[in-house]
C-alpha positions in Angstrom: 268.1 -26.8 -86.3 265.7 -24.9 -88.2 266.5 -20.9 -88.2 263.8 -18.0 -88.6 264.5 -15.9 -91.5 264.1 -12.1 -90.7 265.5 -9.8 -92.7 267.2 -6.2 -92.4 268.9 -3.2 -94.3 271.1 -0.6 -93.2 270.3 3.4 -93.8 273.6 3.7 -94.0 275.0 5.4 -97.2 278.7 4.5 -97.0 280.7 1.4 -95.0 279.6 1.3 -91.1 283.6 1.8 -90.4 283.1 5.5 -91.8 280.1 6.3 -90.4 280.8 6.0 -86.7 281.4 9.8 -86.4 278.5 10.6 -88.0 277.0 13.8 -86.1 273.4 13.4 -84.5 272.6 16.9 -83.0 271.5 18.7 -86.2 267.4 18.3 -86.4 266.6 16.4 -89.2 265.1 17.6 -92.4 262.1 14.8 -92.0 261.7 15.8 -88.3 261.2 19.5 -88.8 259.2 19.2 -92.1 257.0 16.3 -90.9 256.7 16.4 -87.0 256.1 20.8 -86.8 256.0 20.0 -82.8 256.3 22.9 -80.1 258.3 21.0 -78.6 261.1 18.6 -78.2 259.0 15.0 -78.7 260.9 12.8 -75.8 259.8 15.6 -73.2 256.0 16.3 -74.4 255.8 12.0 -74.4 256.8 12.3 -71.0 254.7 14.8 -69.3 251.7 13.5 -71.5 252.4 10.3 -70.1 252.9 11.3 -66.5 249.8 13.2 -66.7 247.6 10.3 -68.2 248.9 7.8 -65.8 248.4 9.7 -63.0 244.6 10.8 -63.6 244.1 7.0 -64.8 243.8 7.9 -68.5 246.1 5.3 -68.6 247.0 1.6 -67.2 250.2 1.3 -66.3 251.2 -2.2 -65.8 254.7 -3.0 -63.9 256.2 -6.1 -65.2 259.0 -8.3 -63.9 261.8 -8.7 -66.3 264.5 -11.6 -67.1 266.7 -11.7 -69.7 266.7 -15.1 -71.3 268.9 -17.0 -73.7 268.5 -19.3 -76.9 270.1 -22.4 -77.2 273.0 -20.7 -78.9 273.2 -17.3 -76.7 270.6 -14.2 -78.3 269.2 -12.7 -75.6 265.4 -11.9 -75.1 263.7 -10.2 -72.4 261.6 -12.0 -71.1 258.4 -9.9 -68.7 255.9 -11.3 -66.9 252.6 -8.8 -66.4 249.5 -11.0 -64.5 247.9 -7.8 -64.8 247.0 -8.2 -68.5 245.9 -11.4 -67.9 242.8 -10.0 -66.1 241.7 -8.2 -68.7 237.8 -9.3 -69.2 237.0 -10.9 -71.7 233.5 -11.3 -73.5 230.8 -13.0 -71.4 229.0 -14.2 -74.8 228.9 -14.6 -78.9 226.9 -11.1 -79.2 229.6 -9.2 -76.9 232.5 -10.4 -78.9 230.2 -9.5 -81.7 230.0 -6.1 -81.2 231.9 -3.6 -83.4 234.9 -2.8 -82.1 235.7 1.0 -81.0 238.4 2.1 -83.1 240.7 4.0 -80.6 242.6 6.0 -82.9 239.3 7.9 -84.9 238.8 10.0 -81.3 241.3 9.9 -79.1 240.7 10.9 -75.6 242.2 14.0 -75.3 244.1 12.8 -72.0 245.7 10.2 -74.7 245.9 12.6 -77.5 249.8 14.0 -78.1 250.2 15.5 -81.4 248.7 15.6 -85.1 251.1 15.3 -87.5 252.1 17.5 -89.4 250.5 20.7 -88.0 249.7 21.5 -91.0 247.2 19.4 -93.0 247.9 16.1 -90.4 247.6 13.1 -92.2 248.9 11.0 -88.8 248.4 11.6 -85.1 250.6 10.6 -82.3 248.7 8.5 -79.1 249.7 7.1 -75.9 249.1 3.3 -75.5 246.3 2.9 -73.0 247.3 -0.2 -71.6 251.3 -0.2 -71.6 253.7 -2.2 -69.7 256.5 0.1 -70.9 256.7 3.8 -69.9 256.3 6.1 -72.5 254.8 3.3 -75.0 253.1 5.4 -77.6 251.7 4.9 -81.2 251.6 6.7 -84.5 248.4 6.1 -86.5 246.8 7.4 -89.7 244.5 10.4 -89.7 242.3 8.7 -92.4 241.1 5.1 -90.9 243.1 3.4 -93.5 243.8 -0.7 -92.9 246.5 -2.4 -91.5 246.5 -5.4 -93.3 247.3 -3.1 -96.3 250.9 -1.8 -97.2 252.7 0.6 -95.4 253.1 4.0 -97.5 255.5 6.3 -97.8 254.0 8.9 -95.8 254.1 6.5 -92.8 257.2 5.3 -93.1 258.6 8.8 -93.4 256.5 9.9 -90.1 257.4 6.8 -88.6 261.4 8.0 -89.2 260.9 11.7 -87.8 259.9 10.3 -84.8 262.8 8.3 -84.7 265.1 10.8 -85.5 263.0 13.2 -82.9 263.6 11.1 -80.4 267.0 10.4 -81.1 267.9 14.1 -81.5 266.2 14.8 -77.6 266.8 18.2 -76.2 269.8 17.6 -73.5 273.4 15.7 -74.7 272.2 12.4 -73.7 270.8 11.0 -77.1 267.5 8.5 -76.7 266.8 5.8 -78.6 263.7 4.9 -80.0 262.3 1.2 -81.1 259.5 1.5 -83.7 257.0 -2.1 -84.6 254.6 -2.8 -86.6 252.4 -5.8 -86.7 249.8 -7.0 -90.0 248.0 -9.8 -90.7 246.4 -12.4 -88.3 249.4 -14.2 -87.4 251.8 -11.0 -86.1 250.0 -10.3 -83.1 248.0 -7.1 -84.6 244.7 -6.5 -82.4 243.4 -3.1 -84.0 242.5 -2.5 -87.9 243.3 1.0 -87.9 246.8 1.4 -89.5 249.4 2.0 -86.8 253.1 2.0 -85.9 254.5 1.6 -82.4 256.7 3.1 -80.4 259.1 1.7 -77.0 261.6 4.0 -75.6 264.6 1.9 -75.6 265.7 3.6 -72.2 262.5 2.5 -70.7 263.1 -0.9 -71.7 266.5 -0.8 -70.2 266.1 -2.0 -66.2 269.5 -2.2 -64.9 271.0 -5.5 -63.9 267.0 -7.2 -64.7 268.1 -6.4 -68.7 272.1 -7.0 -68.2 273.5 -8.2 -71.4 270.4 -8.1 -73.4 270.8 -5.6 -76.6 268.0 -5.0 -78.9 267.2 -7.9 -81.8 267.5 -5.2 -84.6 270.6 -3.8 -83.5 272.3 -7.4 -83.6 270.6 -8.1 -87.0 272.4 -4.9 -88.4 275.3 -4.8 -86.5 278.4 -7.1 -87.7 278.4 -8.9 -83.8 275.5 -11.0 -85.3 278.4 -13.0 -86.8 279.3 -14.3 -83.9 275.4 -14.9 -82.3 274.2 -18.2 -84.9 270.7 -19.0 -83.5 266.6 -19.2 -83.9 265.7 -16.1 -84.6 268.9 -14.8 -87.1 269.2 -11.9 -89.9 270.0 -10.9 -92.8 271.6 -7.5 -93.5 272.9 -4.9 -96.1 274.4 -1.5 -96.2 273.4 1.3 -98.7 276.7 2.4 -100.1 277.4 6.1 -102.0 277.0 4.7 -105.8 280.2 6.7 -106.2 282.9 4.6 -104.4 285.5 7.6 -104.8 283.4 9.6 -102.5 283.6 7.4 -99.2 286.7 8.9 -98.4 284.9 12.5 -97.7 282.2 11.4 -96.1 283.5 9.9 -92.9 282.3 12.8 -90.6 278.8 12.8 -92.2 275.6 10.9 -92.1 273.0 11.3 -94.9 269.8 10.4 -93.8 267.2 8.3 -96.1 264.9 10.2 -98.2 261.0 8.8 -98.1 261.7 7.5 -101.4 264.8 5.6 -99.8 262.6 4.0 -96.8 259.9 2.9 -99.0 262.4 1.1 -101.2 263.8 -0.3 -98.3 260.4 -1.6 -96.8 259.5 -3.0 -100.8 263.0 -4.6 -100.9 262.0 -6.2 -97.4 258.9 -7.1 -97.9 259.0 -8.9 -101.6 262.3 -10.9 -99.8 259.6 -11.5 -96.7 256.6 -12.8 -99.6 259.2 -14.6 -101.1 260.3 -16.4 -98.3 256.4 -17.6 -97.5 256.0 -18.2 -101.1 258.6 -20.9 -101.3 257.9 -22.2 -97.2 254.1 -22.9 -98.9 255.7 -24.6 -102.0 257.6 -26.8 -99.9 255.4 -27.6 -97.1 251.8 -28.0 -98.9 248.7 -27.7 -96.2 250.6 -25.9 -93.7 250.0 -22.5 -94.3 247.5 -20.4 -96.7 248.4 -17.0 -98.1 245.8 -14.6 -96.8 242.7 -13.2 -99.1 244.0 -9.7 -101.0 240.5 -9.0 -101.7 240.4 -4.9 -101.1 244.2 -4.7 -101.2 245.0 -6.9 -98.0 249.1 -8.5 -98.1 248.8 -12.2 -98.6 251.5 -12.5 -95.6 251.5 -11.9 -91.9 254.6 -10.2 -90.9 256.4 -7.8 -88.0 258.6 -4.9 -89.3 261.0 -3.0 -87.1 262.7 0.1 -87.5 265.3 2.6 -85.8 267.3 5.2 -87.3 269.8 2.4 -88.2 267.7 0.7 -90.3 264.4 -1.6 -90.8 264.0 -5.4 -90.4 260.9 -7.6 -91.6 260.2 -10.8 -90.2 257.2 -13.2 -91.7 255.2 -15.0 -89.8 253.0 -18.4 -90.1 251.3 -17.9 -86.4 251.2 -15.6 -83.6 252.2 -17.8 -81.0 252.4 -21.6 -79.5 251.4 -23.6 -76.4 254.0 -24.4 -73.9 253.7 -27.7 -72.8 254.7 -29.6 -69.6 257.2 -32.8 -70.1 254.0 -34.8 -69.6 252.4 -33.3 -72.9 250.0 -30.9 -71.3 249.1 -27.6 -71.5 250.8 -24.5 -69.5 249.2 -21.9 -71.7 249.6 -19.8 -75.2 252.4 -17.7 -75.4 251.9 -14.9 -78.5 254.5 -12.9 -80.0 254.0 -9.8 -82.0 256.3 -7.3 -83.7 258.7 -6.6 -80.4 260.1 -10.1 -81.5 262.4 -8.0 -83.3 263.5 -6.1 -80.4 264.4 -9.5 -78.7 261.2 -9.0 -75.7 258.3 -11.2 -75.2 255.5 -11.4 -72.2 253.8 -13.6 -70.4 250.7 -13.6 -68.4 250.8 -16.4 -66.3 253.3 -17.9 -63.3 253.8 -20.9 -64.4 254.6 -19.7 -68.2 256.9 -17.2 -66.3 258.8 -20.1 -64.2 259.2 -22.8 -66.6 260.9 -20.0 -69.1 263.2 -19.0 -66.9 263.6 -22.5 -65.8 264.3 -23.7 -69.4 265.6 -21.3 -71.7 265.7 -23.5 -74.2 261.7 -23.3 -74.7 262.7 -20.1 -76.6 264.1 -21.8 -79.5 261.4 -24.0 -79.8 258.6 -20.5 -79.7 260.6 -18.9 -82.1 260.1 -21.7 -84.8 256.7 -21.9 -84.3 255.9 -18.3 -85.4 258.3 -17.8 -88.3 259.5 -19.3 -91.4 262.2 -21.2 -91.8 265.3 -19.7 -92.5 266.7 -21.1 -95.9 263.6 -20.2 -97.6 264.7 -16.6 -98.4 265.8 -16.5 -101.5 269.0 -14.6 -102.0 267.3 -14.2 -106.0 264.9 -12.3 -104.6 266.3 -9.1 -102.9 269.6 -7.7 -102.3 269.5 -8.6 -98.5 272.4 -11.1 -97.9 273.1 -13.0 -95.0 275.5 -11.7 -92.2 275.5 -14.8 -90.5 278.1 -17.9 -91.3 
C-alpha cells in the first residue's frame, strides 16, 4: 500500500497535554494589529454574504454531502454539485485565448469585504463568487503578486488573524475557520493572483450528512491519527518552550506564533514537501518534471492548510485521475485541490457521485494518484516526524 506523505506542525509552544486550557477569548495581537476591522469578522462575512447571495452577486450552489471512508477508515466528505458542471466552457481556441479577468485587482463592490489592514492594505478580503460552501471567502494580495511564487510572511500572518478572528467570534460559541492554499498546476489552483482560502468549518458541518467525519488537519495534528493508518497520512510536531523548566507555568496559557514563527513553519514544511518530490523524481525517472523557476516560480505543486492549530503541506504530482468502470472505461476526471487536507472532495457528475459512494475504496486509489508517496519524506530533511506507526 502506497501512503501520501503530507506533512504538518503544531503552533503549539509546550506539550498538547498542557495546552488544553489554553484561553481563546482574548483578541489576538495579529488580529487587532493586522485585521483593524469595525467589526467582529464571522458576522460582517455573514451579512456580506447574505446580501451578495441574495441580489445574485453571488452563486450559491447546494451540494449533496456523504461522508466516505478509505480502505483503512479516514473519513472524507464527499459532495456532489451538477451545478458546477454547467459552467460554460469556451466555444473556441481564441475564447480560451483570451486574457483572463483577474478577479481580485477590482472586486465588485457586492464581493468586496475588507482591505487589510485599514491602514496601508497590503491584502483584501473577498467572497468566492461561485461557492458551494456558505460563507466561502478568500484573502488575496493587494499587489497582483503570483501564486506559483512563495508564500510571505505578510500572508501567512494575515492568513492567521483571520483565523484567530474567526476563532475569537463575538458570542461564547467559538468558530472555527479552515484556511487552503493551492500552487502550481497540479494543486487544483485556477487564478494567478496570489490567494488564500477560507471554509467556515461550521458551514461544512451538515448534521447526520457529515457524521463522523473530522477535518484532515485536525487528525494529522491531533495524536488520534495513531490509530487512523491510511492513503492520505501525516506527519506532525509540536513547538516546545526551549526552556523545559517553564512548562509547568504555562498550562493555563497559549502563546500564539509570531510572523517570524509561521514563516519558519511554512519553510520547514515546504523544504520537507521539495524534498519529498526531489527524491519521488530520483526514484521514479520520467514520471514527473519539477516545474520552470524562471521569475521565481516553486519547482513543486503543492496544497497547504492551516488553522490556528497548526499548518500542513501536502505535494502533489497531478490534480486529479479518471475513475474508471470495471470494464476499463471512463466515468469522468475527478480533481482535488487544497480542501484535500480538510478530508472534502466534489464531484460533478451522477454517476462519479454513485459509484463513490458505491465503492469507497476508489478513494484510496484518487488519493495516490495526486500525491507522492509516503516514504519519500525524508526525516534528514525537516524536523517533522511521523505520528503514525
Amino acid at each position: 500500500m502506497v501512503c501520501l506523505c503530507a506533512a504538518g506542525l503544531s503552533f503549539r509552544k509546550q506539550p498538547p497535554l498542557l495546552s488544553l486550557t489554553c484561553p481563546l477569548n482574548t483578541p489576538s495581537f495579529l488580529m487587532k494589529m493586522l485585521l483593524g476591522l469595525s467589526e467582529a469578522l464571522p458576522s460582517l462575512v455573514e451579512t456580506k454574504f447574505r446580501t451578495a447571495k441574495a441580489s445574485a452577486s453571488l452563486l450559491f450552489s447546494p451540494t449533496e454531502v456523504s461522508v466516505i471512508r478509505t480502505s483503512t477508515g479516514i473519513p472524507f466528505q464527499l459532495r456532489y454539485c451538477p451545478t458546477l458542471a454547467k459552467k460554460p466552457i469556451p466555444k473556441n481556441e481564441s475564447d480560451a485565448s483570451k486574457k483572463k479577468v483577474d478577479p481580485f485587482e477590482d472586486p465588485p463592490q457586492a464581493l468586496h469585504i475588507a482591505d487589510i489592514p485599514t491602514s496601508s492594505p497590503s491584502h483584501l478580503l473577498v467572497l468566492n463568487k461561485f461557492p458551494i460552501i456558505a460563507e466561502h471567502f478568500i484573502i488575496a494580495t493587494k499587489f497582483n503578486k503570483k501564486q506559483t511564487h512563495v508564500l510571505e510572511q505578510d500572508d501567512l500572518e494575515a492568513t492567521y488573524a483571520c483565523l484567530k478572528a474567526w476563532h475569537d467570534g463575538t458570542g461564547s460559541k467559538q468558530q472555527r475557520l479552515f484556511a487552503f492554499f493551492n500552487s502550481g498546476d497540479h494543486s487544483g489552483a485556477s487564478q494567478p493572483h496570489r490567494h488564500l482560502q477560507f471554509l467556515p468549518v461550521d458551514s461544512m458541518l451538515e448534521g447526520e450528512a457529515t457524521s463522523g467525519w473530522d477535518l484532515m488537519i485536525d487528525l494529522m495534528l491531533s495524536n488520534s491519527t495513531r490509530q487512523a493508518e491510511g492513503k492520505l497520512l501525516s506527519a506532525s510536531s509540536s513547538r516546545r518552550h526551549s526552556a523545559e523548566a517553564n512548562l509547568s507555568h504555562r498550562d493555563t496559557t497559549c502563546s500564539e506564533p509570531t510572523g517570524s514563527e509561521l514563516l519558519s513553519t511554512y519553510e520547514e514544511l515546504y523544504r520537507a514537501a521539495t524534498g519529498a518530490v526531489d527524491t519521488y523524481i530520483a526514484t521514479n525517472p520520467g514520471s514527473l518534471a519539477l516545474h520552470s523557476v524562471d521569475g521565481g516560480n516553486s519547482p513543486i505543486s503543492y496544497n497547504l492548510a492551516m488553522t490556528t492549530a497548526g499548518m500542513a503541506i501536502l505535494p502533489r504530482r497531478s490534480e486529479g485521475t479518471m475513475l474508471r468502470r470495471d470494464d476499463g472505461s471512463e466515468i469522468g476526471f475527478v480533481a482535488l485541490n487544497g480542501t484535500t487536507l480538510g478530508g472534502t472532495m466534489m464531484v460533478k457528475h451522477q454517476e462519479e457521485w454513485d459509484v463513490l459512494r458505491r465503492q469507497p475504496e476508489m478513494l484510496d486509489n484518487i488519493l495516490e494518484a495526486i500525491g507522492i508517496p509516503r516514504q519519500t519524506m525524508s526525516p534528514a530533511r525537516s524536523r517533522v516526524s511521523s505520528v503514525l506507526p
